[in-house]
C-alpha positions as CSV (number, residue, x, y, z in Angstrom):
1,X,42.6,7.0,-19.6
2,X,50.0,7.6,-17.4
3,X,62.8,-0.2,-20.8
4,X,66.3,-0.1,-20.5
5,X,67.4,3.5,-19.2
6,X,68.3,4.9,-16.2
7,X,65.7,5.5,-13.4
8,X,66.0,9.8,-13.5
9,X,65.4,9.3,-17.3
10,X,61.8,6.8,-16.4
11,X,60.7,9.5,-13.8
12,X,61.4,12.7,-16.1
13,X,59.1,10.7,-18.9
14,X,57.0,9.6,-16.8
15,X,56.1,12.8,-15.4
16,X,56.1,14.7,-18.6
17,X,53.6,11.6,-19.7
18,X,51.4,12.6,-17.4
19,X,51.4,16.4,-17.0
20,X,47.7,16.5,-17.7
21,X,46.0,16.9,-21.3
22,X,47.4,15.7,-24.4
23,X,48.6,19.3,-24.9
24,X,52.8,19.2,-25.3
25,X,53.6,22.7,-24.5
26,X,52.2,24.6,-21.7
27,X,52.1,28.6,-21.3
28,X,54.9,30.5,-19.9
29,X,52.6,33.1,-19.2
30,X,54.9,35.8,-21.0
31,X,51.4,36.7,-23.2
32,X,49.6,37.9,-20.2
33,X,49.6,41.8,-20.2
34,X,49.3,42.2,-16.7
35,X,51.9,40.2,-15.4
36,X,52.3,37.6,-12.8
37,X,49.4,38.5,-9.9
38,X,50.2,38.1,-6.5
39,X,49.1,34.7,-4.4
40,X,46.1,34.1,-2.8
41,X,45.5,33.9,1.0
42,X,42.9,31.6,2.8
43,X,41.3,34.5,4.6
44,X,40.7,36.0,0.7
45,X,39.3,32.4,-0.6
46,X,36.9,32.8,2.5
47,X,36.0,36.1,2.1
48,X,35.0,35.9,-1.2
49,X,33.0,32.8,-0.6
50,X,34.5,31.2,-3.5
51,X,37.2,29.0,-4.7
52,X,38.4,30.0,-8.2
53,X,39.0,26.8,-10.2
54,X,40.8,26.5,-13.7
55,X,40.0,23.3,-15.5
56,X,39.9,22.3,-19.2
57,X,36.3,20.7,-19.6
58,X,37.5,18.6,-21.8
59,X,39.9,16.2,-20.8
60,X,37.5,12.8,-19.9
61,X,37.7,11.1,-17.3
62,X,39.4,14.3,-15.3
63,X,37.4,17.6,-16.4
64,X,34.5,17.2,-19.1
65,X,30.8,17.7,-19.7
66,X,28.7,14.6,-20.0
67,X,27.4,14.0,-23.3
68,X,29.4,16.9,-24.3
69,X,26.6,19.6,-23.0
70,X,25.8,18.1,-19.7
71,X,27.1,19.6,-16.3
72,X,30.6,20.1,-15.4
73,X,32.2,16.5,-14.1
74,X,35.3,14.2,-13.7
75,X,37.7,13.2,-10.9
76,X,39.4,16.1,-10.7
77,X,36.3,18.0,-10.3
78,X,34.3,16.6,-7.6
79,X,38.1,15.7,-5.8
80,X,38.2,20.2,-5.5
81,X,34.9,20.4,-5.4
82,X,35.1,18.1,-2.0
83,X,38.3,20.4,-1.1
84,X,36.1,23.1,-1.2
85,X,33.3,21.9,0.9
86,X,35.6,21.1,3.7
87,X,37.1,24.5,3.5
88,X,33.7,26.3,3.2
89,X,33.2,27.9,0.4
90,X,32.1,27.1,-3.4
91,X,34.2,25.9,-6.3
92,X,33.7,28.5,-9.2
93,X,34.9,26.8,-12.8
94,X,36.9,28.4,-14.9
95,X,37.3,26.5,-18.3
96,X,40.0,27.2,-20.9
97,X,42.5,25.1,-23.0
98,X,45.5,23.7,-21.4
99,X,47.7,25.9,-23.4
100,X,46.7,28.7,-21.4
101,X,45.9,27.4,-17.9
102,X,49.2,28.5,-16.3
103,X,48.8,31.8,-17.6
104,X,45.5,31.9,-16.3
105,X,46.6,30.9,-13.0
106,X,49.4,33.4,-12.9
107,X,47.5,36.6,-13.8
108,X,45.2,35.7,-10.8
109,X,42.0,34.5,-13.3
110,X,41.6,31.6,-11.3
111,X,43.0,30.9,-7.7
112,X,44.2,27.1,-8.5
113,X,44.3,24.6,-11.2
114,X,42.6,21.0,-10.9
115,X,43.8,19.3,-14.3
116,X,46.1,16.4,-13.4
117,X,48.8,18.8,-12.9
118,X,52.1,16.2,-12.7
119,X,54.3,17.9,-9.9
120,X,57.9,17.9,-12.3
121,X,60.6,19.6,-10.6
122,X,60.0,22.8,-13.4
123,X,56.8,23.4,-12.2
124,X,57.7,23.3,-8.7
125,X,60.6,25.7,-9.0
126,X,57.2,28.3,-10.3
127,X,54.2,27.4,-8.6
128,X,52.8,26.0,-4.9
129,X,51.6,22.2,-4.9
130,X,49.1,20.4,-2.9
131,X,49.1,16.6,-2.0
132,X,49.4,15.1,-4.6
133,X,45.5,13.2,-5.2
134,X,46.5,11.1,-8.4
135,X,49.3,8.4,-8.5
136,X,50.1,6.1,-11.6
137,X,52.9,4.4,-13.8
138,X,53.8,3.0,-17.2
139,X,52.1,0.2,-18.0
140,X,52.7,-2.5,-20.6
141,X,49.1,-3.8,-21.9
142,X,48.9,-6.9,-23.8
143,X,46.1,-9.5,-25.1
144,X,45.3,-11.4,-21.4
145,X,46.7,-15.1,-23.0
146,X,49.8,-13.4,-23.5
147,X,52.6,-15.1,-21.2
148,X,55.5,-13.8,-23.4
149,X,55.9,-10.2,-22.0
150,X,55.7,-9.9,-18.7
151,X,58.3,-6.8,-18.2
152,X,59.9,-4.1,-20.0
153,X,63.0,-6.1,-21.0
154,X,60.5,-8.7,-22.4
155,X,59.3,-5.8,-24.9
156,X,62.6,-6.2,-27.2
157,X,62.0,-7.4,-30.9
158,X,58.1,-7.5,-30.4
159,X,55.9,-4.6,-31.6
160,X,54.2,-1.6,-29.8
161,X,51.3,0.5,-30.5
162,X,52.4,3.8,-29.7
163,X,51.5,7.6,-30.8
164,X,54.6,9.1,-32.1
165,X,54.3,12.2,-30.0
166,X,53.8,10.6,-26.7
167,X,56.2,9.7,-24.1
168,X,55.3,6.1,-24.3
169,X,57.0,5.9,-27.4
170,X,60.1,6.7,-26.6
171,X,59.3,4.1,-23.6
172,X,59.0,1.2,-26.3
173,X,61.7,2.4,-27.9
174,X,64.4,2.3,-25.3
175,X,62.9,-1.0,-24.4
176,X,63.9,-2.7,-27.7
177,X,60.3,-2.7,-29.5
178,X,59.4,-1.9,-32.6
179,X,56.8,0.7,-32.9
180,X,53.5,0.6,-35.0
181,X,52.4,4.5,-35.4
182,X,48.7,4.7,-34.0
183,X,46.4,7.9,-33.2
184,X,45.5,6.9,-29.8
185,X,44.4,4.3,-27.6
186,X,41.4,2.9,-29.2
187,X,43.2,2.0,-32.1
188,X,46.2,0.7,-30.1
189,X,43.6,-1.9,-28.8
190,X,42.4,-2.6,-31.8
191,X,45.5,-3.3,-33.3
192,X,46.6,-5.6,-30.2
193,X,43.1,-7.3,-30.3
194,X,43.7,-8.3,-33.8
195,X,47.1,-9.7,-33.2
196,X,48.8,-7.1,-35.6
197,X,50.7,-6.1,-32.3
198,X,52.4,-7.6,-29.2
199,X,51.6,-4.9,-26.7
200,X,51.3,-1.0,-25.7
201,X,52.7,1.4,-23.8
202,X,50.5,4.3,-21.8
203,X,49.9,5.2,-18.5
204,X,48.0,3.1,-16.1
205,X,45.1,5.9,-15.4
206,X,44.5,5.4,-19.4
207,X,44.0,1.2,-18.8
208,X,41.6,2.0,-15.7
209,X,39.3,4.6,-17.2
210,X,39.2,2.3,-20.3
211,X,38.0,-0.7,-18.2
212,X,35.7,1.0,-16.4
213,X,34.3,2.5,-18.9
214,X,33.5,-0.9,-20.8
215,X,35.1,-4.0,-19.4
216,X,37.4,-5.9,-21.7
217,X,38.8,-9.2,-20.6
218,X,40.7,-9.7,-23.6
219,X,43.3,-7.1,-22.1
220,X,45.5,-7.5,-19.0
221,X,48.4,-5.1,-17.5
222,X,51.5,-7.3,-18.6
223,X,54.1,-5.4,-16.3
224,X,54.2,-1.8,-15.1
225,X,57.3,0.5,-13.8
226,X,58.3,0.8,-10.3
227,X,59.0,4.7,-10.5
228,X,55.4,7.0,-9.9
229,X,54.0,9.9,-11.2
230,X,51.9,12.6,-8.8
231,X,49.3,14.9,-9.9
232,X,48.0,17.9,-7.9
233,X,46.6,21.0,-7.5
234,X,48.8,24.2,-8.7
235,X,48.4,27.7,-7.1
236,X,50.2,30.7,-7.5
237,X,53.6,31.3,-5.7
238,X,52.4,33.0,-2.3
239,X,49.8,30.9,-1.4
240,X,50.9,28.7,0.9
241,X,48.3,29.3,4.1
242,X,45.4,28.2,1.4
243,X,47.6,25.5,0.3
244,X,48.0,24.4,3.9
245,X,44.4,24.9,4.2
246,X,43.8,22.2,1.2
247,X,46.1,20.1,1.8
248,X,44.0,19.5,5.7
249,X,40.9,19.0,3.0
250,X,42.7,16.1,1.4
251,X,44.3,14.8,4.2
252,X,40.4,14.4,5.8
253,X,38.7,13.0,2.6
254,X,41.3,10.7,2.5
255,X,40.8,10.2,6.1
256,X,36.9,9.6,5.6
257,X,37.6,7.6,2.5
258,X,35.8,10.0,0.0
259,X,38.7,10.2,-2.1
260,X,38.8,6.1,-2.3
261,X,35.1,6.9,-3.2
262,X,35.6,9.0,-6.1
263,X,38.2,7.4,-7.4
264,X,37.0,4.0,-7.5
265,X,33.7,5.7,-9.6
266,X,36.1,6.9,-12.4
267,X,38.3,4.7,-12.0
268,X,37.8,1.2,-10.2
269,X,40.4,1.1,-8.3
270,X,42.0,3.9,-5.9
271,X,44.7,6.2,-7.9
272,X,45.0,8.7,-4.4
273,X,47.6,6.3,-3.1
């Protein structure tokens, strides 16, 4: 619904950008009383007949409730969900705030998060990663007759929407814009609809889920960066045959083109690549 500095500087923002929910912060787990549980095997997984799944519930299009009481859905869902089919067993959701998702995940509540978890180097050095399923950038958005930006550089002296607490701020910045303070997206498009702006900054899966969600011609992706951002699915250190295990689940919905399927529902366009 993921300027002039160097190219470590674009990744590190980028992945911070899109490390999931709007939350900033993310548990250390040093709250939990029991500690930091062991990992989970494949043979336990199977045993059990179930795949424990952390998930916020309310982070649209990736983990939410339709009409806010409806089932459990999103990409992120139905992509495990399909993980767990192939492996055999059932996905069992576990919803809670992103705050405390890694400290869930830690003290063995749930066996793996599915949440857009961005794959930064921090959260490698502490948990085990699967393929990654979700791939985006930075995006420049402008009004679709607009042929004055069509880059990052193209950004200086005109004027962003951008939160102030986003990423994607400090993106316009370093590009030379000047920055309107907005809430969110829907205002930023409101804003650049009415001409008050030149452009905004966000992340591409932002753009897509937008357009899918109701088409808007009056918008176009001006210019986008060349470095990427991964998402995937975080277990616990210690986990790595089940990890092997879904990572073969991926590799064959990918294979059969179900991932291509469920992305192009949310989405319109295929994000697993």
């Amino acid at each position: 619904m993921k300027r002039q500095i160097t190219a470590l500087a674009t990744i590190a923002l980028l992945a911070l950008a899109l490390a999931g929910c709007g939350s900033p912060t993310e548990s250390s787990g040093s709250s939990m009383a029991e500690g930091t549980a062991t990992g989970v095997t494949l043979a336990q997984v199977k045993e059990s007949g179930v795949l424990k799944v952390g998930t916020e519930g309310t982070y649209k299009p990736f983990s939410f409730h339709e009409g806010g009481t409806g089932a459990l859905t999103g990409f992120d869902v139905e992509v495990v969900t399909a993980a767990a089919g192939k492996l055999g067993v059932e996905p069992q959701f576990e919803e809670t705030q992103w705050d405390a998702i890694f400290a869930g995940l830690e003290s063995g509540r749930f066996d793996v998060v599915a949440n857009q978890v961005s794959t930064t180097p921090e959260r490698k050095a502490k948990y085990e990663f699967s393929t990654p399923y979700t791939v985006s950038t930075g995006v420049i958005v402008t009004k679709s007759d607009n042929n004055e930006i069509s880059s990052f550089a193209d950004l200086k002296g005109k004027t962003t929407a951008q939160s102030l607490t986003s990423n994607w701020y400090r993106l316009a910045k370093d590009s030379g814009a000047e920055v309107e303070a907005i809430e969110g997206w829907a205002q930023a498009i409101t804003l650049l609809k009415q001409g008050r702006v030149d452009a905004t900054v966000n992340d591409k899966l932002t753009y897509l889920d937008s357009q899918k969600t109701k088409q808007d011609d009056g918008i176009k992706i001006a210019a986008e960066t060349t470095e990427q951002s991964f998402s995937a699915l975080a277990f616990r250190e210690g986990s790595e045959d089940l990890v092997t295990a879904v990572d073969g689940a991926l590799d064959e919905l990918s294979a059969d083109g179900s991932l291509a399927r469920i992305s192009d529902k949310y989405f319109g366009a295929d994000v697993t690549k």
